[in-house]
gemmi code that builds the backbone of each chain (N, CA, C; Angstrom):
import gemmi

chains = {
    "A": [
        ("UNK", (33.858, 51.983, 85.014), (35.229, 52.458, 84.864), (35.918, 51.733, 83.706)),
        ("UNK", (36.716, 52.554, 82.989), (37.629, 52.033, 81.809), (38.512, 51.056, 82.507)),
        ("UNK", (39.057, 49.855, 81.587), (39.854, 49.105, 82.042), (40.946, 49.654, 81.037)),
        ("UNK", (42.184, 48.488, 81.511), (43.397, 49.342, 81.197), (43.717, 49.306, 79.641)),
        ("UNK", (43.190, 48.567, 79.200), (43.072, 48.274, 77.486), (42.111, 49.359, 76.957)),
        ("UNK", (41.357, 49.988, 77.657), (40.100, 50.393, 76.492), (40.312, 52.350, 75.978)),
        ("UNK", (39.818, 52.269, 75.405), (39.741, 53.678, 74.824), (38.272, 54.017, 75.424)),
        ("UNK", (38.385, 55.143, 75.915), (37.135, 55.768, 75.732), (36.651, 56.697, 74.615)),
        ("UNK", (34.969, 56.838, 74.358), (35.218, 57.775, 73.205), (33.614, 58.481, 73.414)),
        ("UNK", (33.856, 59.555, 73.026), (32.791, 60.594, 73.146), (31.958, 60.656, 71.719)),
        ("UNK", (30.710, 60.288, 71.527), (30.337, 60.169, 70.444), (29.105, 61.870, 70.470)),
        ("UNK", (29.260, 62.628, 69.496), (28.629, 63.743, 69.686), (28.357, 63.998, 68.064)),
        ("UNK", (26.696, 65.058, 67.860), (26.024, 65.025, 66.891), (25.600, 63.752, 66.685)),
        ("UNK", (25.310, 63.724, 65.338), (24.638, 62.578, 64.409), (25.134, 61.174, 64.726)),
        ("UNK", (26.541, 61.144, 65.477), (27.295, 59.807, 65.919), (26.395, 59.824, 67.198)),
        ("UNK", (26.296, 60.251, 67.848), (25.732, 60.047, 69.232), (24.209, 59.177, 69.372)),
        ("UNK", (23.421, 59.557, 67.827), (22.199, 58.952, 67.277), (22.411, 57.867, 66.817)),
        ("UNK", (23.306, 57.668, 66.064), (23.755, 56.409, 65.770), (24.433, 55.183, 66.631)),
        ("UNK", (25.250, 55.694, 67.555), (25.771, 54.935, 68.376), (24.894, 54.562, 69.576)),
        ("UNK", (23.949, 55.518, 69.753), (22.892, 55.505, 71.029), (23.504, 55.205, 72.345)),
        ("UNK", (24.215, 56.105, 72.097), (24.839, 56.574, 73.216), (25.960, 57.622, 73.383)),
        ("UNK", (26.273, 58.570, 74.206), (27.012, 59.969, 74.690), (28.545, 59.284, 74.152)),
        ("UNK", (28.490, 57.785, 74.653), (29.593, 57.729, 75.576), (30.022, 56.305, 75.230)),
        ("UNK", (31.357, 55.552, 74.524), (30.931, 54.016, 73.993), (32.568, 53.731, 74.715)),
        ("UNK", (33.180, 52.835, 74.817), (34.705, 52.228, 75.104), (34.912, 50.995, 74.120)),
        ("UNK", (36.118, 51.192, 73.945), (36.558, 49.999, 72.883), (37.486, 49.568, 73.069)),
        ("UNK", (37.863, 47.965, 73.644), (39.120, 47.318, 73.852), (40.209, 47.773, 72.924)),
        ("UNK", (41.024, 48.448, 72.933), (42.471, 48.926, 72.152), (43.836, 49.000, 72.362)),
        ("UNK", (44.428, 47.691, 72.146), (45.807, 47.724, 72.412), (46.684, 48.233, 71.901)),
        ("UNK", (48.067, 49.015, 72.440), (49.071, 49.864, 72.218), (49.264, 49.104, 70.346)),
        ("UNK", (49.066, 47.936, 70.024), (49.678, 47.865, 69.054), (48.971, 48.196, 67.895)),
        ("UNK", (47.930, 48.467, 67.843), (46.778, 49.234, 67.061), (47.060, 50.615, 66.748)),
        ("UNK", (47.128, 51.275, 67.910), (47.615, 52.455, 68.098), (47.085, 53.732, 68.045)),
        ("UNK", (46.926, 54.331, 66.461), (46.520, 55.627, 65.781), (45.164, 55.754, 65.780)),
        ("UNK", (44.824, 56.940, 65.708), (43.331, 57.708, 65.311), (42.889, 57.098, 64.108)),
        ("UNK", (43.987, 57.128, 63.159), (43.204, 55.968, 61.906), (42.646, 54.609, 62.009)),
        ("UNK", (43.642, 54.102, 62.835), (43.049, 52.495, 62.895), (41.896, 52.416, 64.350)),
        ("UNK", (41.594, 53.450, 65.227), (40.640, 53.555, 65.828), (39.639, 53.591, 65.039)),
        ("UNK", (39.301, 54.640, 63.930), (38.383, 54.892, 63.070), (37.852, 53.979, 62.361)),
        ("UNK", (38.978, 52.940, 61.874), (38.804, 52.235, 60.810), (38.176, 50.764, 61.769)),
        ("UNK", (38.320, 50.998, 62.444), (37.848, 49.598, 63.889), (36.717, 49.953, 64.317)),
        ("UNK", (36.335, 50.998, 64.232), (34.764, 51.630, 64.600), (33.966, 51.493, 63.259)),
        ("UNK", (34.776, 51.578, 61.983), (33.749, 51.275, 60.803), (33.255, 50.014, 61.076)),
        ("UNK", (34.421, 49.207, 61.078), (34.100, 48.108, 61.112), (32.814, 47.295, 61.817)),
        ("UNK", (33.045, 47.781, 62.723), (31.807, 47.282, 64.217), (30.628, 48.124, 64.155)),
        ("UNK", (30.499, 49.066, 63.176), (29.675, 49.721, 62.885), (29.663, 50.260, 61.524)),
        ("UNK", (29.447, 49.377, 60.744), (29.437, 50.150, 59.140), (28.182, 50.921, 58.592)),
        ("UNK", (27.020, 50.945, 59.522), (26.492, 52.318, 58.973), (26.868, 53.587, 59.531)),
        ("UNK", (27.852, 53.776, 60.343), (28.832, 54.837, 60.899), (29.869, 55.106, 60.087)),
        ("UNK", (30.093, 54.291, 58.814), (31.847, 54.407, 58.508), (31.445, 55.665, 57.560)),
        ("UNK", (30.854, 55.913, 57.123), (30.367, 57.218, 56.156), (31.037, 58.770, 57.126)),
        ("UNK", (30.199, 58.512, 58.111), (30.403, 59.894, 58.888), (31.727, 59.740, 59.508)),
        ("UNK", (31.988, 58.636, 60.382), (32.931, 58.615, 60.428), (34.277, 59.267, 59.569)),
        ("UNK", (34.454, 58.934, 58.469), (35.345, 59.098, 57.601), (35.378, 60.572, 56.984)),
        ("UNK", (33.974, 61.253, 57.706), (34.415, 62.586, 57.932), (34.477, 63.496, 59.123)),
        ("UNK", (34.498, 62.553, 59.760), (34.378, 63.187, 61.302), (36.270, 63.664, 61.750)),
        ("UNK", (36.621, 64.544, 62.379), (37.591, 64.934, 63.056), (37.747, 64.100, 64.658)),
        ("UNK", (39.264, 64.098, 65.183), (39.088, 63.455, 66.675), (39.602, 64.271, 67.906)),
        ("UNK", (39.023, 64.736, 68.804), (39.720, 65.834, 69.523), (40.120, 65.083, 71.136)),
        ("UNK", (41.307, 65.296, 71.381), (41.663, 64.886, 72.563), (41.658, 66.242, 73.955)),
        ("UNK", (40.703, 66.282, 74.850), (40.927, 67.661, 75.264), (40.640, 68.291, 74.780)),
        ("UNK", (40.888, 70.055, 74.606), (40.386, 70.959, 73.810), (40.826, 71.218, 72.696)),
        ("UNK", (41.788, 69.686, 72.163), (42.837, 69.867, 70.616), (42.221, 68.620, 70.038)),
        ("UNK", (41.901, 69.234, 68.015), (41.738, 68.298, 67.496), (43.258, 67.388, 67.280)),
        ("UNK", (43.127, 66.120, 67.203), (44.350, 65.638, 66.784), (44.516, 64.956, 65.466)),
        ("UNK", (45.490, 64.140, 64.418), (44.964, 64.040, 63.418), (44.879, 62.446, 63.456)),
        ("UNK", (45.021, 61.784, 61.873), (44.703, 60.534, 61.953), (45.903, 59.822, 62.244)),
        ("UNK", (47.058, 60.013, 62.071), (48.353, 60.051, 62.321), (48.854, 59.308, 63.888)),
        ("UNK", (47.798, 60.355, 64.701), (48.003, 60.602, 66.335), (48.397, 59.323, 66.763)),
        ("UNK", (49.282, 58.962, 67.753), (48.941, 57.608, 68.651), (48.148, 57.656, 69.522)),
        ("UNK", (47.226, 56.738, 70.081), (46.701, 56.762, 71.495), (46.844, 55.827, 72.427)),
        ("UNK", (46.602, 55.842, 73.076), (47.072, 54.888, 74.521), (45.919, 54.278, 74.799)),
        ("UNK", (46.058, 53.264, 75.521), (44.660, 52.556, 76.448), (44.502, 53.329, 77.364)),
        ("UNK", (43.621, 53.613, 78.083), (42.959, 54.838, 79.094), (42.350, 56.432, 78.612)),
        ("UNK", (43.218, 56.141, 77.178), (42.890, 58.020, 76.424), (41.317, 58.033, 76.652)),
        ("UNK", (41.101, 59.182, 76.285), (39.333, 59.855, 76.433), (39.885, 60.556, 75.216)),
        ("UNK", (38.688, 60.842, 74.210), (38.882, 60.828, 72.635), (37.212, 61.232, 72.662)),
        ("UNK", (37.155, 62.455, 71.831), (35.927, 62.553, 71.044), (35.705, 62.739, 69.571)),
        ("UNK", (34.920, 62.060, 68.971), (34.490, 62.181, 67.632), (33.540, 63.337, 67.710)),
        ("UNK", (34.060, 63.989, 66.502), (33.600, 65.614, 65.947), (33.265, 64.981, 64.386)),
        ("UNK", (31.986, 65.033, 64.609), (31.222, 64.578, 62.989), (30.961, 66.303, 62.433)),
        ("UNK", (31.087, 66.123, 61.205), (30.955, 67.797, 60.892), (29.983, 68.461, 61.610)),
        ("UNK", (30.335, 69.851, 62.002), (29.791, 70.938, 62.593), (28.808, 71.789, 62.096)),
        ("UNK", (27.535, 71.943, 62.542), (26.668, 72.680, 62.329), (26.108, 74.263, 63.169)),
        ("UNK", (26.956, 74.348, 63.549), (26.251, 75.611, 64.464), (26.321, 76.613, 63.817)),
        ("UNK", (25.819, 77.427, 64.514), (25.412, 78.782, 64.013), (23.718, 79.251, 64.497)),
    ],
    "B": [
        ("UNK", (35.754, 84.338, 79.955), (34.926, 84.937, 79.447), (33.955, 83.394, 78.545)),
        ("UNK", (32.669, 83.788, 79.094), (32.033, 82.790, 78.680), (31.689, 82.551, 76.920)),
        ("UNK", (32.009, 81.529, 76.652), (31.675, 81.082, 75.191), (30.343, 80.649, 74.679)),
        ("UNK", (30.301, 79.226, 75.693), (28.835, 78.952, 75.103), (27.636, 78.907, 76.682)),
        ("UNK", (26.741, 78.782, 76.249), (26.047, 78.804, 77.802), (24.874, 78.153, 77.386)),
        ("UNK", (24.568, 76.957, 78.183), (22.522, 76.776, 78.116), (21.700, 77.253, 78.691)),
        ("UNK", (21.743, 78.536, 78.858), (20.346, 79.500, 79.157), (20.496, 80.752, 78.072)),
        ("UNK", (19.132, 81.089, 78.056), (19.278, 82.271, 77.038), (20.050, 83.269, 77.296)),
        ("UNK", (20.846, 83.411, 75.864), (21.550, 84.449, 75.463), (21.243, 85.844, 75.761)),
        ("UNK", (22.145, 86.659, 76.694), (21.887, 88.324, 77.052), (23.011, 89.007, 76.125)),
        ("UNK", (22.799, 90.065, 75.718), (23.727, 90.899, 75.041), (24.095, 92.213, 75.682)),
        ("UNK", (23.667, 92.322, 77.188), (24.257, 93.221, 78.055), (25.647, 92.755, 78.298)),
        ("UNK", (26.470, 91.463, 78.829), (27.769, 91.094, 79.225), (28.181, 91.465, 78.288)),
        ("UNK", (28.379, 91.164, 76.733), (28.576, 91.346, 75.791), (28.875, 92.631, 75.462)),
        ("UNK", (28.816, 93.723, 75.365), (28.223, 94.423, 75.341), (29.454, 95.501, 76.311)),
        ("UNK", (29.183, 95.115, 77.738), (29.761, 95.773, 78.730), (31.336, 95.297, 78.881)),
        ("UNK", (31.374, 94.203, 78.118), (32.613, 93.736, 78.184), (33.974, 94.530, 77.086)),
        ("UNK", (32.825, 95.026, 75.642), (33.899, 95.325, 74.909), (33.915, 96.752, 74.561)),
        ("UNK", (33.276, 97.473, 75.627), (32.893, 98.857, 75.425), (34.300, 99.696, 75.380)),
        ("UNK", (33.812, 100.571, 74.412), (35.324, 101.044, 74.310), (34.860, 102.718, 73.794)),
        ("UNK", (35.380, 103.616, 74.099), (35.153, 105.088, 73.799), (35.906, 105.243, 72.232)),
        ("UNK", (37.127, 104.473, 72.219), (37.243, 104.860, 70.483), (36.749, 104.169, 69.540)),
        ("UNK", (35.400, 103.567, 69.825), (35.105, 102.871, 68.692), (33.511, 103.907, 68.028)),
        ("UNK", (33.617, 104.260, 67.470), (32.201, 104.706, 66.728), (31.376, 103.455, 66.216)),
        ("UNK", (31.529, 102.525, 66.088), (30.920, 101.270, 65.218), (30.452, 100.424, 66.172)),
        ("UNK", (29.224, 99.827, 66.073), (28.890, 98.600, 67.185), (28.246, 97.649, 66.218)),
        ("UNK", (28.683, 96.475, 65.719), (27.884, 95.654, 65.341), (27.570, 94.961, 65.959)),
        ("UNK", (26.348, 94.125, 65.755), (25.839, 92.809, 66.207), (24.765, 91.854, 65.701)),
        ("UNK", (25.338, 90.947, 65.905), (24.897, 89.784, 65.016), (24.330, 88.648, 65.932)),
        ("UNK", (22.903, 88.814, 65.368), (21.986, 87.205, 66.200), (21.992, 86.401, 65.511)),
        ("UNK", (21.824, 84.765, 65.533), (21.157, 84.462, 64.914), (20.328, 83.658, 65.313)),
        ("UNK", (18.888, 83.372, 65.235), (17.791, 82.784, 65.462), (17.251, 81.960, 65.103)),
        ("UNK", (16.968, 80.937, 65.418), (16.031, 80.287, 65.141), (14.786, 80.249, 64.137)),
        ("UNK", (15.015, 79.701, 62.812), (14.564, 80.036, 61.670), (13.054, 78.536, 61.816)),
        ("UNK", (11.889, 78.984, 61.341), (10.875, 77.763, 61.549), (10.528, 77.283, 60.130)),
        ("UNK", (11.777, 77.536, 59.085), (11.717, 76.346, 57.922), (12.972, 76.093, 57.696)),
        ("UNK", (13.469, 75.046, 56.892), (15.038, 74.662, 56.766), (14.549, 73.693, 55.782)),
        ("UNK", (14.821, 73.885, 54.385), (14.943, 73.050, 52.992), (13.518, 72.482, 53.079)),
        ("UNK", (12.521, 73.447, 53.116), (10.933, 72.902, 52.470), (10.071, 72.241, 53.918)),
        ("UNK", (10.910, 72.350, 54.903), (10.269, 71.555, 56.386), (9.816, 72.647, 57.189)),
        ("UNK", (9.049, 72.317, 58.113), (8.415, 73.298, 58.975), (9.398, 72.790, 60.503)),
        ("UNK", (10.339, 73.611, 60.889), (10.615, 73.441, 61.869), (9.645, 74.196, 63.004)),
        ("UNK", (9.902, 73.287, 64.319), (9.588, 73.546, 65.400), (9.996, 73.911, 66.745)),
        ("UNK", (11.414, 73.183, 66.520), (12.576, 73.602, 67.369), (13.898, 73.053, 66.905)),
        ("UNK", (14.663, 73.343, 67.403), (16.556, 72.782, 67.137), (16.896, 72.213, 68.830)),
        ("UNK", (17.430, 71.430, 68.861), (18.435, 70.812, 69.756), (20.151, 71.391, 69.443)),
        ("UNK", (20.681, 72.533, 70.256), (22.093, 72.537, 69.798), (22.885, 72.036, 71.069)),
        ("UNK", (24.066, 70.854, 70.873), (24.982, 70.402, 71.233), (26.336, 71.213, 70.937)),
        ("UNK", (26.976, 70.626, 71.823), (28.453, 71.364, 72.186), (29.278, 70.070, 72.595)),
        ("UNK", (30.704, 70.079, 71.927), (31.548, 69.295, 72.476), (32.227, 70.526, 73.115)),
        ("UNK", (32.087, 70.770, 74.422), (32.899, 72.095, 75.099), (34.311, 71.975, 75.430)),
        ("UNK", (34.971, 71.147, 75.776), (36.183, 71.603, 75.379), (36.810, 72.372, 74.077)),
        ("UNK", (36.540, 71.955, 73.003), (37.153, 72.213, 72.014), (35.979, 73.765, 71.546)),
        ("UNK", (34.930, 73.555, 71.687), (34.286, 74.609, 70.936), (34.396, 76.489, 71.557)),
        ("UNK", (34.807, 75.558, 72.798), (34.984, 76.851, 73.887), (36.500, 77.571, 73.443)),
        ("UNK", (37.421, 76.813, 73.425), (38.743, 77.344, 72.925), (38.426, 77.748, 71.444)),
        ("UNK", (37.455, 77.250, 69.981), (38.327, 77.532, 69.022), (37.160, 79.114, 69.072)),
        ("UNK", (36.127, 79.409, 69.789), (35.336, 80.614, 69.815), (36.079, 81.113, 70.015)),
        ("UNK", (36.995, 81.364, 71.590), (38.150, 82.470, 72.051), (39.672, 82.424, 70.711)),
        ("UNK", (39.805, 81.303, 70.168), (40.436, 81.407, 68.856), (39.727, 82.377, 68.264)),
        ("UNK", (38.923, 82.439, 67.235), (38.300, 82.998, 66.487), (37.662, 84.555, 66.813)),
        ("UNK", (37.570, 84.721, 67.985), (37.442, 86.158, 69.064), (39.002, 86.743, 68.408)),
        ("UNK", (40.081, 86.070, 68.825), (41.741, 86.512, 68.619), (41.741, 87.174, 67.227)),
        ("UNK", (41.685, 85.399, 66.354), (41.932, 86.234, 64.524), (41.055, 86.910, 63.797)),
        ("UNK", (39.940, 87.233, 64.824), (38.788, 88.459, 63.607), (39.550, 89.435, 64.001)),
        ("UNK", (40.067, 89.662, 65.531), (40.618, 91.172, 65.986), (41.985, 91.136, 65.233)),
        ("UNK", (42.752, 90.261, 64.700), (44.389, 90.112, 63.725), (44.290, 90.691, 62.872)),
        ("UNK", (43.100, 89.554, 62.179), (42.899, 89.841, 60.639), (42.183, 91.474, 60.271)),
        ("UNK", (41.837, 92.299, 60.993), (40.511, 93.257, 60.717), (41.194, 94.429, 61.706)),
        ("UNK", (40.895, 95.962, 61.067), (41.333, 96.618, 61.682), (39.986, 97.055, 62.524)),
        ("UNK", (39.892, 96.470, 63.844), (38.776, 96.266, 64.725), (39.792, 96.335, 66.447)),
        ("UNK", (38.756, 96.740, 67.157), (38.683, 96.940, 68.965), (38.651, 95.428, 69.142)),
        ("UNK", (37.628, 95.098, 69.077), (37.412, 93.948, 70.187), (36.072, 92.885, 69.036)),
        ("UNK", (36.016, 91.609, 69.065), (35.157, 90.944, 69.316), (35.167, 89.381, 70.245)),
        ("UNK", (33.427, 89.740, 70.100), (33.390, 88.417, 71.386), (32.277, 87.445, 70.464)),
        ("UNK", (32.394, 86.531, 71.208), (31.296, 85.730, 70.576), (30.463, 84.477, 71.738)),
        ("UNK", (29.299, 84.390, 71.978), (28.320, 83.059, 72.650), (27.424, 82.522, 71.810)),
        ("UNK", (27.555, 81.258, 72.116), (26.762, 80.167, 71.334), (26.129, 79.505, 72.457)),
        ("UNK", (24.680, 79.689, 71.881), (23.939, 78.939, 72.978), (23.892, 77.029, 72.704)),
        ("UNK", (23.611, 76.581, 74.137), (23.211, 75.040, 73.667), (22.079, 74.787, 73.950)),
        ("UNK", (21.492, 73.098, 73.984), (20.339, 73.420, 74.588), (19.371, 72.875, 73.925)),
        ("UNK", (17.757, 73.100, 74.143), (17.000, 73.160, 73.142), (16.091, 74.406, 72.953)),
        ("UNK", (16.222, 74.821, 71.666), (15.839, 76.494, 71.958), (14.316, 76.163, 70.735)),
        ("UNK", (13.465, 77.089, 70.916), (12.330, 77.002, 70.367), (12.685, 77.924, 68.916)),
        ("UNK", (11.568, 78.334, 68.129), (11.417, 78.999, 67.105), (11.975, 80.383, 67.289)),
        ("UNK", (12.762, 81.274, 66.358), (12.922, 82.926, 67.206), (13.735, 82.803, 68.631)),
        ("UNK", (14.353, 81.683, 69.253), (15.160, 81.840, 70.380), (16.718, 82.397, 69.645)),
        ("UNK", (17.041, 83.525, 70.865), (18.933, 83.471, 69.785), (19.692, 82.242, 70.326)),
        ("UNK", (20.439, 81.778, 69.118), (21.038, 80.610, 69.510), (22.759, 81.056, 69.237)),
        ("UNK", (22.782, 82.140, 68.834), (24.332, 83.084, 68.656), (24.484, 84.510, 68.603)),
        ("UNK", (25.407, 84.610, 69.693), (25.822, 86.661, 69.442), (26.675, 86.686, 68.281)),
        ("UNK", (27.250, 87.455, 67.907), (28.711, 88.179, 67.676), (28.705, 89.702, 67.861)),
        ("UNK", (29.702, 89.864, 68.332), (29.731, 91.624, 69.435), (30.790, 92.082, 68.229)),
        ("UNK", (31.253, 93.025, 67.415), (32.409, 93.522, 66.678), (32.253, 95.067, 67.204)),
        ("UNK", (33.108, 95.813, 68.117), (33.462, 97.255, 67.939), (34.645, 97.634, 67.051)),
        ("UNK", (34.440, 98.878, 66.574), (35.407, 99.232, 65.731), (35.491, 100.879, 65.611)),
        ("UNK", (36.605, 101.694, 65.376), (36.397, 102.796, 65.184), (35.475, 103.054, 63.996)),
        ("UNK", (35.514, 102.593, 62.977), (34.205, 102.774, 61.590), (33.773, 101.598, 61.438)),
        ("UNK", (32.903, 101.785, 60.890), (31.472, 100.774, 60.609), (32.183, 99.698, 59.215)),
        ("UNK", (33.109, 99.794, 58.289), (33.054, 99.419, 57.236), (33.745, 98.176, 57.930)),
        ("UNK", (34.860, 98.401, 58.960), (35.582, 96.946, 59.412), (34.725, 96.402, 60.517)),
        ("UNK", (34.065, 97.271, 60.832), (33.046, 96.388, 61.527), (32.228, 95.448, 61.032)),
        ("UNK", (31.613, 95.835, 59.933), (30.464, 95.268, 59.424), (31.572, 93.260, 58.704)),
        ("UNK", (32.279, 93.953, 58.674), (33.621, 93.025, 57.393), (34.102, 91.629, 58.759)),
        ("UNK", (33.965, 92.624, 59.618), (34.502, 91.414, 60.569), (33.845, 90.565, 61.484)),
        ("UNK", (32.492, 91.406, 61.786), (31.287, 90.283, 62.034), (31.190, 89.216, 61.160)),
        ("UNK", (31.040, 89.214, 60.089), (30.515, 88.548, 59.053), (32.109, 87.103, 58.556)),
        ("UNK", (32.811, 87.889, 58.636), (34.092, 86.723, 58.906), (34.138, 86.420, 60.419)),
        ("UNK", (33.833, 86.644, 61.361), (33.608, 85.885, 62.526), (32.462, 85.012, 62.697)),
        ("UNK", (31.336, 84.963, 62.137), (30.179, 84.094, 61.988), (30.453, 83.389, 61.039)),
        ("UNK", (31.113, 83.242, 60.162), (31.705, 82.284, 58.737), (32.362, 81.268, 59.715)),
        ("UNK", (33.141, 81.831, 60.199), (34.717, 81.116, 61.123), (33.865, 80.084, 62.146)),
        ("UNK", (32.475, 80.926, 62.624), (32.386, 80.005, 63.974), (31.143, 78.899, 63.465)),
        ("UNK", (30.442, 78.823, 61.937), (30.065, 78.104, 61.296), (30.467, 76.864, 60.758)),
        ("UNK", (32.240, 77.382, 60.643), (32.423, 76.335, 59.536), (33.668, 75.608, 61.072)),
        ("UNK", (33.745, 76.054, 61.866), (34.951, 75.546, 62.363), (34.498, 75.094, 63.796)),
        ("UNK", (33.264, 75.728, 64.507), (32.881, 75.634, 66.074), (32.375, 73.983, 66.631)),
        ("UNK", (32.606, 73.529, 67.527), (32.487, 71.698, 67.650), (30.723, 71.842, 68.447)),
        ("UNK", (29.621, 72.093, 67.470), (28.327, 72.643, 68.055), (27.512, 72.017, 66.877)),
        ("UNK", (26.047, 71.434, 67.002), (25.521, 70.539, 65.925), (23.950, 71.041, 66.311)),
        ("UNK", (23.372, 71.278, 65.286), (22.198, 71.552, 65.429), (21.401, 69.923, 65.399)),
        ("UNK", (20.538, 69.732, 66.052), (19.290, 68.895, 65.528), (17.968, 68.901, 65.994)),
        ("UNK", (17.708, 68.971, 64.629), (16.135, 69.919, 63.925), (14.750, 68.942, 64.235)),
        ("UNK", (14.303, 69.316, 64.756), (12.519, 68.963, 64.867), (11.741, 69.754, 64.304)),
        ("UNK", (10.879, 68.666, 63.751), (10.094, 69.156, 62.261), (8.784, 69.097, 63.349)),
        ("UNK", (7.824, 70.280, 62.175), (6.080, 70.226, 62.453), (5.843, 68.870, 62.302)),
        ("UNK", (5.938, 67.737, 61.119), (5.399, 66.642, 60.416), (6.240, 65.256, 62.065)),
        ("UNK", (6.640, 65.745, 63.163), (7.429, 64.904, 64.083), (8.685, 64.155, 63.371)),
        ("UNK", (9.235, 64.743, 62.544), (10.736, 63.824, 62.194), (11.776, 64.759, 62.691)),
        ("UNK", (12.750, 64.060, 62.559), (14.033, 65.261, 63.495), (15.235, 64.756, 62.517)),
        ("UNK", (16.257, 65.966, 62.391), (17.628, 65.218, 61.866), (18.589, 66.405, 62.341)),
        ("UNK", (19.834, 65.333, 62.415), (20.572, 66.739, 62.250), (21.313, 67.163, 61.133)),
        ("UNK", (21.649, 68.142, 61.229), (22.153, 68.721, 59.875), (23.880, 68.140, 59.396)),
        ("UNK", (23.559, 68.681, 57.909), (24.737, 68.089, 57.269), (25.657, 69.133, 57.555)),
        ("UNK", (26.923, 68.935, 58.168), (27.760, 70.264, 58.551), (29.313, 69.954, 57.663)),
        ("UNK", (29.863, 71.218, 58.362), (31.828, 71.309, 57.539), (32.309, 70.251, 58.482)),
        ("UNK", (32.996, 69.502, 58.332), (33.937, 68.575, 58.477), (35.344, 69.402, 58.654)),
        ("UNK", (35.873, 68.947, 60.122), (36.912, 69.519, 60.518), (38.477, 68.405, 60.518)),
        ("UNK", (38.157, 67.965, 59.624), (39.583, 66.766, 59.292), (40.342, 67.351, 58.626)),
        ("UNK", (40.465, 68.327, 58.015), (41.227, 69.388, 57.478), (41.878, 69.966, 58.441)),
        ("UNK", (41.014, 70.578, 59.491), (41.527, 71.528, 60.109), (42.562, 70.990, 61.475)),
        ("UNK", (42.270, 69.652, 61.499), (42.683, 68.683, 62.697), (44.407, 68.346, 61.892)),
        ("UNK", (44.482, 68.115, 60.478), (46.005, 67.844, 59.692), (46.482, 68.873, 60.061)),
        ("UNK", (45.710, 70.644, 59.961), (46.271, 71.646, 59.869), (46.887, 71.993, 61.066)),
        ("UNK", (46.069, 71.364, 62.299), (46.377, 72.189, 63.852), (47.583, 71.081, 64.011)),
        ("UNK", (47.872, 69.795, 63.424), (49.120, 69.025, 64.115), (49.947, 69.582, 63.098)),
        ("UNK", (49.863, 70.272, 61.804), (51.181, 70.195, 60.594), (51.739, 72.158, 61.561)),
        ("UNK", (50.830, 72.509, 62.632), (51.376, 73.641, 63.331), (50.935, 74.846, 62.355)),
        ("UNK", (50.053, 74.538, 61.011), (49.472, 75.887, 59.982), (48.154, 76.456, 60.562)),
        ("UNK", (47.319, 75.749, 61.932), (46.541, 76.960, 62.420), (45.105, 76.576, 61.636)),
        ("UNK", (43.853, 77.249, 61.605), (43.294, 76.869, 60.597), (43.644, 76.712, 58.842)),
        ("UNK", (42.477, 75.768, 58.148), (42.515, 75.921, 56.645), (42.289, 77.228, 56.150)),
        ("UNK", (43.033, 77.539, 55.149), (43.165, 79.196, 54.649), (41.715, 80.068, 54.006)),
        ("UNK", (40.714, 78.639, 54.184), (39.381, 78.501, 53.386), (38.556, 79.302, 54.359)),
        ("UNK", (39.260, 79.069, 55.338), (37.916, 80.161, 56.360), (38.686, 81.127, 57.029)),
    ],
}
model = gemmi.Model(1)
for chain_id, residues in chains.items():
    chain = gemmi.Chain(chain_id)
    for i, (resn, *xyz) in enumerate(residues, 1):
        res = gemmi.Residue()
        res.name, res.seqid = resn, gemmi.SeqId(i, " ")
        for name, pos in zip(("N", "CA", "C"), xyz):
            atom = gemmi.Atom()
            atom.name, atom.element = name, gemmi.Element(name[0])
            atom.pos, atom.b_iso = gemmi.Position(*pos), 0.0
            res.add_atom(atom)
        chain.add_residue(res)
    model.add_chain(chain)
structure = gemmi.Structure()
structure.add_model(model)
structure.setup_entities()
């Protein structure tokens, strides 16, 4: 179970290979805040991710949101690395 | 109305769903499972789904082919999964009273659900290497859905 600080985050496609795993949490306090500085905190702790990352989209629910967004400790957040289907 | 599903794709629901007496036009669009991709011998694809989002922007994209296009009805399923060589891994259903907006609006509904759907192929090769593919990047479209403009005007 998430504790009350952490973000959860859905890692899907090519992040999911990289991260080796579905599914990762990251201690994140209110004063951090945004989808950007989530991103930019995941390069960090993972800089052969910051590539895709930095083109990946973040969807909360069935809405992408932008880098702008605030998030909370407890949010559930997925990374959308570019899309291939078809 | 179902979007994506992991069992093989039928084109009877499809089909029975958008039947309509004034349409003279029925298109439809598979697409399959191709066993080369840039000089490699594929063997199979792995397709993923982030389903929340991919499920809504399909029924999106169902909405603005029928806006944009003087068309009846379309639908669209994307399979997930792991599908072999020749498995369909996508419908698109377009009725229309004539064939010319039919044909016009399949083809902008498979663009739309290419460049915009939250679904990732990854490819297994004959030689045992796997990757997944390099896809559109939806950080555009994520500024666009909070600035309230809907998709980029590009697709």
């Amino acid at each position: 179970m998430p504790t009350n600080n952490e973000i959860t985050i859905e890692c899907h496609g090519a992040l999911e290979q990289l991260y080796g795993s579905r599914e990762i949490r990251v201690l994140f306090g209110p004063a951090r805040g945004s989808v950007a500085a989530l991103l930019d905190e995941l390069s960090l702790r993972t800089p052969e991710a910051a590539g895709l990352l930095a083109r990946s989209a973040v969807a909360r629910g069935d809405a992408l949101i932008d880098r702008g967004e605030r998030l909370a400790p407890g949010d559930r957040v997925a990374l959308i690395p570019p899309v291939s289907g078809g | 109305m179902t979007h994506l599903s992991d069992e093989p794709l039928t084109l009877e629901d499809l089909l029975a769903e958008t039947a309509d007496p004034g349409c003279g036009a029925l298109v439809v669009f598979a697409g399959t499972v191709r066993d080369h991709n840039h000089g490699r011998a594929v063997s199979s694809i792995d397709y993923s789904a982030y389903a929340p989002l991919a499920d809504r922007t399909l029924a999106e994209i169902e909405t603005e082919t029928v806006a944009r296009h003087d068309i009846a009805a379309c639908r669209l399923i994307h399979r997930t999964g792991a599908l072999a060589v020749g498995d369909v891994s996508v419908y698109a259903v377009v009725r229309a009273a004539h064939r010319a907006e039919a044909f016009d609006a399949a083809r902008w509904a498979v663009e739309a659900l290419k460049h915009r759907v939250a679904v990732w192929k990854h490819e297994h090769y004959a030689d045992g290497g796997s990757a997944y593919l390099e896809g559109c990047s939806l950080v555009e479209h994520a500024e666009a859905a909070t600035a309230g403009d809907g998709a980029p005007a590009s697709t």
